[in-house]
N, C-alpha and C positions, 0 to 999 in steps of 0.2 A: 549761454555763450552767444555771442554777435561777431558777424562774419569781418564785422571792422576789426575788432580787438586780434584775428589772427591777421588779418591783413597790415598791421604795424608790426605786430612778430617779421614777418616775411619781408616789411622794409628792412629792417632790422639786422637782415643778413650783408646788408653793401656796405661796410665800414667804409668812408666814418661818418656816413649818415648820421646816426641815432648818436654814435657813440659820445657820451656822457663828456661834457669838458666843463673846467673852472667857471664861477661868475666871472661876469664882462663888469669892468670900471664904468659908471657912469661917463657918457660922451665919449668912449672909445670908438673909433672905426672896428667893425668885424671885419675880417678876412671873410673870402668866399667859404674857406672852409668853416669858418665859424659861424658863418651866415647859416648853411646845411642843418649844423647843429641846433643851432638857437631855434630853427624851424620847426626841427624835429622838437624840439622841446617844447613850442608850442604846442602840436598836434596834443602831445601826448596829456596836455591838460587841458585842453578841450579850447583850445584861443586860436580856433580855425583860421578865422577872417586875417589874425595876424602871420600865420603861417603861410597862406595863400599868400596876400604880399610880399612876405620875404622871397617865397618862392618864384614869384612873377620879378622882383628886382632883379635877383640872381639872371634867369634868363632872359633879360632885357642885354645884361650883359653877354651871355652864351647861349643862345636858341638850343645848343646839342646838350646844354648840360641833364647826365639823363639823372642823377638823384635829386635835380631840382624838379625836375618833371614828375619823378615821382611822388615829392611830395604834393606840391601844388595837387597833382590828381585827388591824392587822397584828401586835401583840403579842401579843393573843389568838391568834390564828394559832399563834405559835410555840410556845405553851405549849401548845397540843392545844386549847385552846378554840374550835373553829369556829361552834360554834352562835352563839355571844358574837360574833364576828369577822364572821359574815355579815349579825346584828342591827345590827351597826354599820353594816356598809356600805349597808344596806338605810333606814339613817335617814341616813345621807348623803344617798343618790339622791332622797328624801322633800325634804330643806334644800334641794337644790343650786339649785331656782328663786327657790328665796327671795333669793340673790347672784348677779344676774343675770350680774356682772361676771367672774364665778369659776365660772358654772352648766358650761360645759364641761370644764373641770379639775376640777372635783368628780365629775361625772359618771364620766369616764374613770378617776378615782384608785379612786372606789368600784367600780366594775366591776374594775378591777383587782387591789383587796381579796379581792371576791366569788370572782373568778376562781381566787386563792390559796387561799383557804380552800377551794372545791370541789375542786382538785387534791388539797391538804394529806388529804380524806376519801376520794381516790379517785374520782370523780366526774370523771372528766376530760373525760367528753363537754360537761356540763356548764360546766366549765370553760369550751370552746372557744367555745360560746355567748355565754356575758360576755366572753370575750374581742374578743369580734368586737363585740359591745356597747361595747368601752372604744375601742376602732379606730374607731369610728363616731360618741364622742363627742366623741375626741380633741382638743384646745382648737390643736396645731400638727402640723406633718408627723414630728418628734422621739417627740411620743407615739405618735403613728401609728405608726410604725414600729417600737415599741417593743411596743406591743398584738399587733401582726404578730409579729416575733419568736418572743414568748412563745407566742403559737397555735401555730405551726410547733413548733417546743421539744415544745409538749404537743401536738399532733399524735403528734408520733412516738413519745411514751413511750405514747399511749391503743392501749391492745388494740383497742378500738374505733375503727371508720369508717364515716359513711356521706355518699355523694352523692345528692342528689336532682338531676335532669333533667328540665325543661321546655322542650316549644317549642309553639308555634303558628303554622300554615303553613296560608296559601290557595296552593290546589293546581291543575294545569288537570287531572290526571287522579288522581282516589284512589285508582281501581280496576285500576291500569294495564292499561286497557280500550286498543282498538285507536283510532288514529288516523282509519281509512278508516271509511265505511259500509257496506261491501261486500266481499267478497273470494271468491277461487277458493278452492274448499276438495273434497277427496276425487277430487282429478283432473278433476272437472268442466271441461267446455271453458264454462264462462261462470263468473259472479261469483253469489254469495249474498247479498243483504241481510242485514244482521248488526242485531240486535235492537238497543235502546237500550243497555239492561245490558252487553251484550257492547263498547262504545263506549265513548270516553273522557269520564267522569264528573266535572265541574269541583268542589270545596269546600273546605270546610276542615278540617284535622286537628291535632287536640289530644292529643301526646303527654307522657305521665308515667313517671317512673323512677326507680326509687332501688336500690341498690346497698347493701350496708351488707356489713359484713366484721369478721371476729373473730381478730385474730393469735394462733392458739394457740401458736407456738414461734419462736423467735428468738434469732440468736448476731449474732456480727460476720460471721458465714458467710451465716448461712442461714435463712429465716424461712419459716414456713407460714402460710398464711390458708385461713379456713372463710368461705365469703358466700354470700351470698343476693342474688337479681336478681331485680325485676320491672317490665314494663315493660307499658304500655296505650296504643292507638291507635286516640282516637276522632274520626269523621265526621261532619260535615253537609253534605250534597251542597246545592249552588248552586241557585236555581230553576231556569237552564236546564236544569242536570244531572235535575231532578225534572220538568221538561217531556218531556227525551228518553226516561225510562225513567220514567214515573210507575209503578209500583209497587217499585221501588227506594227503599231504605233507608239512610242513612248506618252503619247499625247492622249492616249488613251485609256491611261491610267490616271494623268491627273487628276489632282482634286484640288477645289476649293474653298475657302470654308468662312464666313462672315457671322461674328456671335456681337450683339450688344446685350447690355446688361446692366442690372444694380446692386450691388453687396454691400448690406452692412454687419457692420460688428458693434459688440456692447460689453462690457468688462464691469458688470454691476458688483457691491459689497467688496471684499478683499481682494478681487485682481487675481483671483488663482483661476477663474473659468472666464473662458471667452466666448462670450454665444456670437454665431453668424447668421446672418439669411441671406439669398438672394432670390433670383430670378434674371430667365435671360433666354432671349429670342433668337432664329438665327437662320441661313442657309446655306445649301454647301452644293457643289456641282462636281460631276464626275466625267471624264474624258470631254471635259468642254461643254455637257449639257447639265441644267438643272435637275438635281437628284434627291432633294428632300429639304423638308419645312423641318423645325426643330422650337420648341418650348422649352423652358427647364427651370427645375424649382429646386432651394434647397434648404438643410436646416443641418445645422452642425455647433460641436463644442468640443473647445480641447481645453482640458482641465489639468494643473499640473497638481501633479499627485505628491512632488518633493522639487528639490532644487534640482536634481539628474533624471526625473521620471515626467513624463505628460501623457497622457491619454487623450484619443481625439475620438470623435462618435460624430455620424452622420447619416442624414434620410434626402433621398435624391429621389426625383420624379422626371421622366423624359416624355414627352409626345410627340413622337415625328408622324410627317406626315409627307407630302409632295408626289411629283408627279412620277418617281421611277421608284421612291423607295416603300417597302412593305408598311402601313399607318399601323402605328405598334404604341403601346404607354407599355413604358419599364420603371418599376419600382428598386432601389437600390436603398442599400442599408451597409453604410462601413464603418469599420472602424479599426485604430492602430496606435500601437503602444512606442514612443522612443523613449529610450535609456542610455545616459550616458557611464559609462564605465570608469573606474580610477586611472586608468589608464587616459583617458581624454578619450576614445575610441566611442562611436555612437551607432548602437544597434536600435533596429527597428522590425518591428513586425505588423503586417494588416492583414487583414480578412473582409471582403465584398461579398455580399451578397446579390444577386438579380433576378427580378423576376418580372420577364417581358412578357406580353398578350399582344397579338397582331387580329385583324380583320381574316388576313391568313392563314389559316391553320398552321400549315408548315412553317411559319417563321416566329412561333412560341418557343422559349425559350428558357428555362432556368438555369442557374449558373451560379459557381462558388470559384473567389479568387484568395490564394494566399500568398503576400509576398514577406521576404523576408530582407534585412539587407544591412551592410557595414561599411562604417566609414572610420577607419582608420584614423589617428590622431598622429600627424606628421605626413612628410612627403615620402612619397616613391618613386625610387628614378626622376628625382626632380619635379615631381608631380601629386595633386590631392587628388587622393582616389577614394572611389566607391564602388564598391562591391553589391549585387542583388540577384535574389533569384527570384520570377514569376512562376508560380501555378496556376492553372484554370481547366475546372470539370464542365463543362456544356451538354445539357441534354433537350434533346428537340423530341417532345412527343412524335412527333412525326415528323416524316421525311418523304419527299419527291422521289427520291432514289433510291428509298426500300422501305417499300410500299406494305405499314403491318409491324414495321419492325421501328419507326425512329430513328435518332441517329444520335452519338455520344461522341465527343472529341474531348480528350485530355493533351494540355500544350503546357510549356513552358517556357521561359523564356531568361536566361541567364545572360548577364552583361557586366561589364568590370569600365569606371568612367574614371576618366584622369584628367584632372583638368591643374594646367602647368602655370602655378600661381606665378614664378622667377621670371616669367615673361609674360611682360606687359606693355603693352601700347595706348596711351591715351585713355590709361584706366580700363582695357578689356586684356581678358588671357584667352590663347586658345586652349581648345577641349578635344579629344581625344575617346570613343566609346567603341569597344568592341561586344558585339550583342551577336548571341545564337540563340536563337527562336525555333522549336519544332512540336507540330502537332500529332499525334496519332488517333485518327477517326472509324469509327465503325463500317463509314462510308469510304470504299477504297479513294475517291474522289478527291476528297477532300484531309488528305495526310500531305503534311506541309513543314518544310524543311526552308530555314533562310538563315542566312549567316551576311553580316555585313559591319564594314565599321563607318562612325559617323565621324568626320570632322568638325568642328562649330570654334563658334565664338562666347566669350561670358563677360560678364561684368564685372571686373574686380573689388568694387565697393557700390 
Protein backbone atom coordinates (compact mmCIF):
# COMPACT_ATOMS: atom_id res chain seq x y z
CA UNK A 1 0.00 0.00 0.00
CA UNK A 2 1.30 3.80 -0.86
CA UNK A 3 0.33 6.59 1.30
CA UNK A 4 -0.64 8.41 -2.07
CA UNK A 5 -3.21 5.86 -3.08
CA UNK A 6 -5.21 6.58 0.22
CA UNK A 7 -4.63 10.19 -0.03
CA UNK A 8 -6.85 10.24 -3.49
CA UNK A 9 -9.52 8.11 -1.36
CA UNK A 10 -9.67 11.08 0.95
CA UNK A 11 -9.87 13.75 -2.02
CA UNK A 12 -12.46 11.77 -2.97
CA UNK A 13 -14.62 12.63 -0.03
CA UNK A 14 -15.47 16.68 -1.42
CA UNK A 15 -17.91 16.04 -4.36
CA UNK A 16 -17.55 16.84 -7.02
CA UNK A 17 -14.00 16.71 -7.12
CA UNK A 18 -13.41 13.18 -8.25
CA UNK A 19 -16.88 12.57 -9.14
CA UNK A 20 -16.77 10.71 -12.59
CA UNK A 21 -18.48 12.90 -15.46
CA UNK A 22 -19.14 12.28 -19.52
CA UNK A 23 -16.29 12.88 -22.29
CA UNK A 24 -15.77 16.44 -23.14
CA UNK A 25 -16.25 17.14 -27.20
CA UNK A 26 -13.12 18.02 -28.77
CA UNK A 27 -12.62 22.12 -28.45
CA UNK A 28 -15.33 22.45 -26.02
CA UNK A 29 -14.64 25.18 -23.18
CA UNK A 30 -14.83 23.21 -19.56
CA UNK A 31 -16.66 24.85 -16.95
CA UNK A 32 -14.83 25.27 -13.59
CA UNK A 33 -16.55 22.52 -12.39
CA UNK A 34 -15.51 20.33 -15.27
CA UNK A 35 -12.14 21.70 -15.18
CA UNK A 36 -12.08 19.96 -11.11
CA UNK A 37 -13.05 16.92 -12.66
CA UNK A 38 -10.99 16.37 -15.75
CA UNK A 39 -8.00 17.28 -13.10
CA UNK A 40 -8.93 14.81 -10.97
CA UNK A 41 -9.08 12.42 -13.90
CA UNK A 42 -5.66 13.30 -14.59
CA UNK A 43 -4.21 12.54 -11.19
CA UNK A 44 -5.78 9.53 -11.18
CA UNK A 45 -3.85 8.14 -14.18
CA UNK A 46 -0.70 9.29 -13.53
CA UNK A 47 -0.76 12.88 -16.06
CA UNK A 48 0.55 14.86 -12.95
CA UNK A 49 2.14 17.76 -14.83
CA UNK A 50 -1.38 18.01 -16.77
CA UNK A 51 -3.31 18.23 -13.58
CA UNK A 52 -1.05 20.58 -11.84
CA UNK A 53 -1.87 23.04 -14.84
CA UNK A 54 -5.32 22.57 -14.88
CA UNK A 55 -5.13 23.16 -11.34
CA UNK A 56 -3.00 26.39 -11.37
CA UNK A 57 -5.47 27.77 -14.40
CA UNK A 58 -8.42 27.20 -12.07
CA UNK A 59 -6.87 29.38 -9.25
CA UNK A 60 -5.37 32.05 -11.49
CA UNK A 61 -9.07 32.45 -11.74
CA UNK A 62 -10.03 31.92 -7.72
CA UNK A 63 -6.93 32.02 -5.30
CA UNK A 64 -9.66 30.42 -2.44
CA UNK A 65 -10.79 27.86 -4.60
CA UNK A 66 -10.01 25.07 -1.94
CA UNK A 67 -10.50 21.70 -4.26
CA UNK A 68 -8.37 23.24 -6.86
CA UNK A 69 -5.63 23.66 -4.12
CA UNK A 70 -6.21 20.37 -3.37
CA UNK A 71 -5.38 19.04 -6.21
CA UNK A 72 -2.54 20.98 -7.40
CA UNK A 73 -1.10 19.85 -4.02
CA UNK A 74 -1.26 16.41 -4.69
CA UNK A 75 0.03 17.10 -8.29
CA UNK A 76 2.57 19.07 -7.04
CA UNK A 77 3.45 16.13 -4.79
CA UNK A 78 4.06 14.15 -7.68
CA UNK A 79 6.09 16.08 -9.62
CA UNK A 80 8.75 16.70 -6.57
CA UNK A 81 7.26 19.92 -5.76
CA UNK A 82 6.53 19.83 -1.97
CA UNK A 83 7.29 23.13 -1.02
CA UNK A 84 4.30 24.10 -3.50
CA UNK A 85 2.20 21.05 -2.34
CA UNK A 86 2.53 21.89 1.46
CA UNK A 87 1.61 25.81 0.58
CA UNK A 88 -1.42 24.40 -0.77
CA UNK A 89 -2.44 22.44 1.89
CA UNK A 90 -1.55 24.96 4.32
CA UNK A 91 -4.15 27.50 2.57
CA UNK A 92 -6.69 24.87 2.57
CA UNK A 93 -6.50 24.48 6.51
CA UNK A 94 -6.46 28.70 6.44
CA UNK A 95 -10.27 28.34 3.98
CA UNK A 96 -11.55 25.32 5.63
CA UNK A 97 -13.68 27.54 8.28
CA UNK A 98 -14.80 29.65 5.95
CA UNK A 99 -17.29 26.28 4.55
CA UNK A 100 -18.44 25.38 7.65
CA UNK A 101 -20.42 22.64 5.81
CA UNK A 102 -17.28 21.09 4.44
CA UNK A 103 -14.80 22.53 7.25
CA UNK A 104 -14.20 18.80 8.46
CA UNK A 105 -13.31 17.19 5.07
CA UNK A 106 -11.19 19.91 4.16
CA UNK A 107 -9.51 19.75 7.10
CA UNK A 108 -8.82 15.89 6.98
CA UNK A 109 -8.00 16.05 3.02
CA UNK A 110 -5.42 18.92 3.78
CA UNK A 111 -3.78 17.16 6.48
CA UNK A 112 -3.64 14.27 4.30
CA UNK A 113 -1.88 16.44 1.50
CA UNK A 114 0.54 17.74 4.09
CA UNK A 115 1.08 14.29 5.34
CA UNK A 116 2.13 13.12 1.67
CA UNK A 117 4.10 15.70 0.80
CA UNK A 118 6.32 15.24 4.19
CA UNK A 119 6.69 11.50 3.48
CA UNK A 120 7.32 12.35 -0.31
CA UNK A 121 10.79 14.52 1.47
CA UNK A 122 11.43 12.06 4.10
CA UNK A 123 10.11 13.46 6.94
CA UNK A 124 8.10 10.74 8.13
CA UNK A 125 7.93 11.50 11.75
CA UNK A 126 6.46 14.40 10.58
CA UNK A 127 4.19 12.90 8.46
CA UNK A 128 2.69 10.75 11.36
CA UNK A 129 1.80 13.99 13.15
CA UNK A 130 -0.61 15.24 10.21
CA UNK A 131 -1.62 12.13 10.09
CA UNK A 132 -3.00 11.75 13.35
CA UNK A 133 -4.20 15.63 12.55
CA UNK A 134 -6.31 14.17 9.52
CA UNK A 135 -7.73 11.10 12.06
CA UNK A 136 -8.90 13.74 14.32
CA UNK A 137 -10.43 15.84 11.63
CA UNK A 138 -12.01 13.25 9.87
CA UNK A 139 -15.60 14.47 8.64
CA UNK A 140 -16.71 10.00 8.96
CA UNK A 141 -15.37 6.78 10.52
CA UNK A 142 -14.28 5.71 6.48
CA UNK A 143 -11.86 8.68 6.82
CA UNK A 144 -10.92 7.66 10.07
CA UNK A 145 -9.89 4.77 9.22
CA UNK A 146 -8.16 5.70 6.35
CA UNK A 147 -5.88 8.44 8.21
CA UNK A 148 -5.27 5.26 10.57
CA UNK A 149 -4.07 3.21 7.93
CA UNK A 150 -1.82 5.51 6.34
CA UNK A 151 0.02 6.18 9.96
CA UNK A 152 0.48 2.54 10.62
CA UNK A 153 1.89 2.12 6.69
CA UNK A 154 4.24 5.16 7.56
CA UNK A 155 4.96 3.96 11.00
CA UNK A 156 6.57 1.10 9.61
CA UNK A 157 8.66 2.46 6.81
CA UNK A 158 9.99 5.56 9.53
CA UNK A 159 13.58 4.69 10.92
CA UNK A 160 12.21 6.69 13.46
CA UNK A 161 10.04 6.01 16.75
CA UNK A 162 9.16 7.64 19.66
CA UNK A 163 6.53 7.02 22.85
CA UNK A 164 5.99 9.40 25.25
CA UNK A 165 4.46 8.05 28.71
CA UNK A 166 2.40 9.85 31.24
CA UNK A 167 0.59 9.12 34.49
CA UNK A 168 -0.44 10.75 37.61
CA UNK A 169 -1.22 8.74 40.67
CA UNK A 170 -2.25 9.74 44.33
CA UNK A 171 -0.47 7.19 46.28
CA UNK A 172 -1.02 5.98 50.14
CA UNK A 173 2.71 5.16 50.23
CA UNK A 174 5.45 7.03 47.80
CA UNK A 175 8.20 5.85 49.88
CA UNK A 176 7.33 2.32 50.30
CA UNK A 177 7.78 3.30 53.98
CA UNK A 178 6.61 0.64 56.46
CA UNK A 179 2.97 0.07 57.23
CA UNK A 180 3.57 -0.30 61.33
CA UNK A 181 4.93 2.52 63.64
CA UNK A 182 7.06 0.30 65.40
CA UNK A 183 8.92 -2.77 64.95
CA UNK A 184 11.50 -5.48 66.45
CA UNK A 185 14.58 -4.79 64.93
CA UNK A 186 18.43 -6.40 65.77
CA UNK A 187 16.97 -9.24 67.95
CA UNK A 188 15.70 -6.86 70.52
CA UNK A 189 13.00 -8.60 72.70
CA UNK A 190 10.76 -5.23 72.39
CA UNK A 191 9.73 -2.95 69.44
CA UNK A 192 11.34 0.33 68.15
CA UNK A 193 9.43 3.50 67.32
CA UNK A 194 10.13 3.97 63.74
CA UNK A 195 10.58 7.75 62.83
CA UNK A 196 8.04 9.48 60.44
CA UNK A 197 10.23 9.10 57.23
CA UNK A 198 10.75 5.47 57.82
CA UNK A 199 6.57 5.13 57.64
CA UNK A 200 4.15 5.06 54.94
CA UNK A 201 4.17 8.61 53.14
CA UNK A 202 0.74 9.32 51.46
CA UNK A 203 0.91 11.79 47.78
CA UNK A 204 1.03 12.20 44.67
CA UNK A 205 3.31 11.16 41.88
CA UNK A 206 3.84 12.52 38.49
CA UNK A 207 5.58 10.35 36.16
CA UNK A 208 7.20 11.15 32.59
CA UNK A 209 8.84 8.95 29.70
CA UNK A 210 9.57 8.76 26.39
CA UNK A 211 11.28 6.18 24.46
CA UNK A 212 12.48 7.10 21.06
CA UNK A 213 14.39 4.45 18.89
CA UNK A 214 16.36 4.43 15.48
CA UNK A 215 15.92 1.18 13.14
CA UNK A 216 19.38 1.00 11.89
CA UNK A 217 19.09 -2.32 9.86
CA UNK A 218 16.22 -4.23 8.63
CA UNK A 219 15.31 -7.39 6.34
CA UNK A 220 12.14 -9.68 6.21
CA UNK A 221 14.40 -11.53 8.79
CA UNK A 222 15.79 -9.22 10.95
CA UNK A 223 15.93 -5.84 12.29
CA UNK A 224 18.18 -3.82 14.75
CA UNK A 225 17.06 -0.81 16.84
CA UNK A 226 19.51 1.81 18.61
CA UNK A 227 17.01 3.78 21.62
CA UNK A 228 17.20 5.80 24.17
CA UNK A 229 14.88 5.83 27.63
CA UNK A 230 14.24 8.22 30.10
CA UNK A 231 12.14 8.22 32.47
CA UNK A 232 11.31 10.82 35.74
CA UNK A 233 9.22 10.37 39.07
CA UNK A 234 8.09 13.21 40.74
CA UNK A 235 6.47 13.65 44.44
CA UNK A 236 4.35 15.72 46.52
CA UNK A 237 3.78 14.26 49.75
CA UNK A 238 0.04 14.83 51.37
CA UNK A 239 -0.26 17.27 54.30
CA UNK A 240 -0.66 14.27 56.63
CA UNK A 241 2.31 12.82 54.97
CA UNK A 242 4.15 16.36 55.78
CA UNK A 243 2.66 16.32 59.49
CA UNK A 244 4.07 12.67 60.13
CA UNK A 245 7.69 13.53 58.89
CA UNK A 246 7.71 17.28 58.71
CA UNK A 247 11.19 17.64 57.49
CA UNK A 248 10.59 15.25 54.44
CA UNK A 249 10.47 16.13 51.00
CA UNK A 250 8.55 14.98 47.94
CA UNK A 251 11.85 15.71 46.34
CA UNK A 252 13.24 13.19 48.11
CA UNK A 253 11.84 10.40 46.63
CA UNK A 254 12.41 11.21 43.25
CA UNK A 255 14.13 9.24 40.78
CA UNK A 256 15.60 9.37 37.64
CA UNK A 257 16.46 7.04 35.16
CA UNK A 258 18.60 7.24 31.53
CA UNK A 259 19.00 3.68 29.69
CA UNK A 260 20.49 3.57 26.09
CA UNK A 261 20.61 0.55 24.32
CA UNK A 262 20.49 -2.01 21.14
CA UNK A 263 17.86 -4.76 20.42
CA UNK A 264 17.75 -6.98 17.74
CA UNK A 265 15.35 -9.63 16.54
CA UNK A 266 15.54 -12.41 13.95
CA UNK A 267 12.63 -14.53 12.62
CA UNK A 268 14.69 -17.43 10.82
CA UNK A 269 12.97 -20.59 8.74
CA UNK A 270 9.03 -20.52 9.31
CA UNK A 271 8.30 -17.43 11.21
CA UNK A 272 6.83 -19.29 14.14
CA UNK A 273 10.02 -18.33 16.72
CA UNK A 274 11.27 -14.95 17.12
CA UNK A 275 14.75 -14.70 18.65
CA UNK A 276 15.97 -11.27 20.48
CA UNK A 277 19.18 -9.95 21.96
CA UNK A 278 20.09 -6.90 23.42
CA UNK A 279 22.20 -5.10 25.63
CA UNK A 280 21.83 -1.67 27.38
CA UNK A 281 23.82 0.85 29.63
CA UNK A 282 22.38 3.22 31.96
CA UNK A 283 21.94 5.55 35.14
CA UNK A 284 19.46 6.42 37.50
CA UNK A 285 19.48 9.26 40.52
CA UNK A 286 17.60 9.22 43.67
CA UNK A 287 16.17 12.47 45.63
CA UNK A 288 18.40 14.38 43.20
CA UNK A 289 21.60 12.54 43.69
CA UNK A 290 23.37 9.91 41.72
CA UNK A 291 22.40 6.46 42.78
CA UNK A 292 23.64 3.73 40.62
CA UNK A 293 25.50 2.54 37.18
CA UNK A 294 23.53 -0.28 35.42
CA UNK A 295 24.60 -2.86 32.56
CA UNK A 296 22.21 -5.30 31.08
CA UNK A 297 22.15 -8.18 28.77
CA UNK A 298 19.54 -10.15 27.19
CA UNK A 299 18.35 -13.30 25.32
CA UNK A 300 14.80 -14.18 24.55
CA UNK A 301 12.09 -16.07 22.17
CA UNK A 302 8.52 -16.25 21.86
CA UNK A 303 7.56 -19.09 19.83
CA UNK A 304 3.91 -19.44 18.68
CA UNK A 305 2.81 -22.66 19.66
CA UNK A 306 -0.72 -22.36 17.36
CA UNK A 307 -2.77 -19.43 15.89
CA UNK A 308 -4.22 -18.65 19.89
CA UNK A 309 -1.12 -19.88 21.95
CA UNK A 310 2.64 -18.22 22.07
CA UNK A 311 5.23 -18.96 24.57
CA UNK A 312 8.00 -16.58 25.28
CA UNK A 313 11.40 -17.73 27.30
CA UNK A 314 14.00 -15.45 28.53
CA UNK A 315 17.84 -15.02 30.34
CA UNK A 316 18.49 -11.41 31.66
CA UNK A 317 21.89 -10.42 33.29
CA UNK A 318 22.10 -7.06 35.41
CA UNK A 319 25.41 -5.40 36.87
CA UNK A 320 24.75 -2.36 38.93
CA UNK A 321 27.03 -0.60 40.34
CA UNK A 322 27.51 3.41 41.47
CA UNK A 323 28.02 5.45 44.11
CA UNK A 324 24.97 4.90 46.81
CA UNK A 325 23.73 1.53 45.39
CA UNK A 326 24.72 -1.98 46.67
CA UNK A 327 27.47 -3.41 43.31
CA UNK A 328 25.29 -6.55 42.83
CA UNK A 329 24.97 -8.99 39.25
CA UNK A 330 21.44 -10.66 39.12
CA UNK A 331 20.70 -13.37 36.89
CA UNK A 332 17.15 -13.55 35.72
CA UNK A 333 15.30 -16.41 33.86
CA UNK A 334 11.49 -15.79 32.62
CA UNK A 335 9.24 -16.91 31.09
CA UNK A 336 5.10 -16.76 29.86
CA UNK A 337 2.45 -18.36 28.22
CA UNK A 338 -0.63 -16.13 26.40
CA UNK A 339 -3.71 -17.78 25.22
CA UNK A 340 -6.29 -16.54 23.35
CA UNK A 341 -9.82 -17.88 24.24
CA UNK A 342 -13.10 -18.50 21.70
CA UNK A 343 -14.36 -16.03 23.42
CA UNK A 344 -11.67 -13.32 21.90
CA UNK A 345 -10.72 -12.98 25.76
CA UNK A 346 -6.60 -13.34 26.39
CA UNK A 347 -5.11 -14.96 29.46
CA UNK A 348 -1.70 -14.86 30.33
CA UNK A 349 0.64 -16.30 32.78
CA UNK A 350 4.61 -15.77 33.75
CA UNK A 351 7.02 -16.95 36.13
CA UNK A 352 10.67 -14.98 36.86
CA UNK A 353 13.15 -16.25 38.42
CA UNK A 354 16.31 -14.07 40.32
CA UNK A 355 19.08 -14.54 41.46
CA UNK A 356 21.23 -11.58 42.75
CA UNK A 357 24.92 -11.66 44.41
CA UNK A 358 26.15 -8.28 45.91
CA UNK A 359 29.77 -7.29 47.49
CA UNK A 360 27.22 -7.02 50.48
CA UNK A 361 26.20 -9.68 52.20
CA UNK A 362 22.98 -8.36 53.15
CA UNK A 363 21.68 -7.36 49.94
CA UNK A 364 21.76 -11.15 48.26
CA UNK A 365 18.94 -12.08 47.26
CA UNK A 366 16.82 -14.97 45.57
CA UNK A 367 13.54 -14.43 44.32
CA UNK A 368 10.46 -16.11 42.45
CA UNK A 369 7.73 -13.99 40.63
CA UNK A 370 4.31 -15.22 39.27
CA UNK A 371 1.88 -13.19 37.56
CA UNK A 372 -1.24 -14.02 36.09
CA UNK A 373 -3.61 -11.85 34.03
CA UNK A 374 -6.92 -11.10 31.66
CA UNK A 375 -7.97 -9.15 29.25
CA UNK A 376 -11.37 -9.34 28.31
CA UNK A 377 -12.67 -9.26 24.76
CA UNK A 378 -14.94 -6.05 24.54
CA UNK A 379 -15.59 -2.89 26.63
CA UNK A 380 -16.54 -2.22 30.14
CA UNK A 381 -18.20 0.85 31.17
CA UNK A 382 -17.01 2.16 28.03
CA UNK A 383 -13.71 1.08 28.55
CA UNK A 384 -10.82 -1.97 27.48
CA UNK A 385 -9.77 -3.59 30.47
CA UNK A 386 -7.21 -5.67 32.03
CA UNK A 387 -7.18 -7.50 34.87
CA UNK A 388 -3.70 -9.05 36.82
CA UNK A 389 -2.41 -10.20 39.72
CA UNK A 390 1.50 -10.16 41.06
CA UNK A 391 3.11 -12.53 43.43
CA UNK A 392 6.64 -12.37 44.76
CA UNK A 393 8.59 -14.63 47.36
CA UNK A 394 12.11 -12.77 48.38
CA UNK A 395 14.46 -14.31 50.55
CA UNK A 396 17.68 -12.52 51.81
CA UNK A 397 20.23 -14.89 53.52
CA UNK A 398 20.79 -12.40 55.63
CA UNK A 399 19.62 -9.44 57.28
CA UNK A 400 20.89 -6.17 59.12
CA UNK A 401 17.85 -6.20 61.23
CA UNK A 402 17.85 -9.83 62.58
CA UNK A 403 20.94 -10.65 62.84
CA UNK A 404 21.24 -15.00 62.42
CA UNK A 405 17.95 -15.10 61.21
CA UNK A 406 17.45 -13.46 57.30
CA UNK A 407 14.78 -11.91 56.17
CA UNK A 408 11.72 -13.26 53.83
CA UNK A 409 8.93 -10.91 52.18
CA UNK A 410 6.06 -12.25 50.29
CA UNK A 411 3.89 -9.32 48.26
CA UNK A 412 1.62 -8.98 45.71
CA UNK A 413 0.27 -6.88 43.86
CA UNK A 414 -3.35 -6.71 42.17
CA UNK A 415 -4.50 -4.13 39.55
CA UNK A 416 -7.57 -3.78 37.15
CA UNK A 417 -6.47 -1.04 33.85
CA UNK A 418 -9.07 0.46 31.59
CA UNK A 419 -8.15 2.22 29.11
CA UNK A 420 -11.37 4.35 27.31
CA UNK A 421 -10.86 3.52 23.61
CA UNK A 422 -14.57 5.92 22.71
CA UNK A 423 -12.28 8.82 23.56
CA UNK A 424 -9.85 10.02 21.56
CA UNK A 425 -7.86 13.05 20.80
CA UNK A 426 -5.46 13.24 18.08
CA UNK A 427 -5.09 9.46 18.14
CA UNK A 428 -4.29 8.99 22.09
CA UNK A 429 -7.08 7.64 24.84
CA UNK A 430 -6.88 8.18 28.41
CA UNK A 431 -6.19 5.26 30.88
CA UNK A 432 -7.40 4.68 34.11
CA UNK A 433 -5.47 1.96 36.68
CA UNK A 434 -6.50 0.99 40.00
CA UNK A 435 -3.49 -1.06 41.63
CA UNK A 436 -3.15 -2.49 45.47
CA UNK A 437 0.19 -3.58 46.36
CA UNK A 438 0.89 -5.27 49.91
CA UNK A 439 3.95 -6.91 51.47
CA UNK A 440 4.26 -9.05 54.54
CA UNK A 441 8.03 -9.50 55.86
CA UNK A 442 9.67 -11.30 58.49
CA UNK A 443 11.11 -8.06 59.27
CA UNK A 444 8.39 -6.04 61.13
CA UNK A 445 10.11 -3.07 59.02
CA UNK A 446 9.72 -3.64 56.12
CA UNK A 447 5.55 -4.87 55.77
CA UNK A 448 4.13 -2.59 53.14
CA UNK A 449 0.77 -1.55 52.23
CA UNK A 450 0.08 0.99 48.98
CA UNK A 451 -2.93 1.45 47.21
CA UNK A 452 -3.28 4.12 44.40
CA UNK A 453 -4.79 4.95 41.10
CA UNK A 454 -2.92 5.99 38.02
CA UNK A 455 -4.22 8.23 35.48
CA UNK A 456 -2.20 8.29 31.86
CA UNK A 457 -2.41 8.64 28.53
CA UNK A 458 -1.99 5.91 25.39
CA UNK A 459 -1.82 5.73 21.95
CA UNK A 460 -4.64 4.68 20.15
CA UNK A 461 -2.84 3.17 16.90
Amino acid sequence: MALGIALGAGLAALPPLLAPTPARAEGRILTPDEMRTTAGQMLAIGQDKVAYDMATALLKRDPDDVQALLLRSRAARNIGRTDEAKADARRVLKLASQTPEQEAALRHAASMAMAQALSTEGRRTWGQLWLRRAAQSAPDAESRALAVRDFQYLRSRNRWSTNLRFTIAPHSNINNGSVNNAAELYGLPFEVALPGAAQALSGVELALGITTRYRASESRRHATDLYLQADTHQYELSEEAKDLAPGAKGSDYATNTVLVGVAHRMMPGTGRVEYSLGAAAGASTYGGDHYANFLRGNLGARIALSRVTALSLGLQADRTTGPRAPHATAWRINGGVSHRLSTGAVVGLSVNLTESTSKIDVADYSEVRVGVSFAPDGLWFGAEPQLGLNWRWRDYPLSAYAPGEGRQDEAYDLYADFTFRKVDYFGFNPSVTFRSAQQWSSVDLFDIDRMGVQIGIRTAY
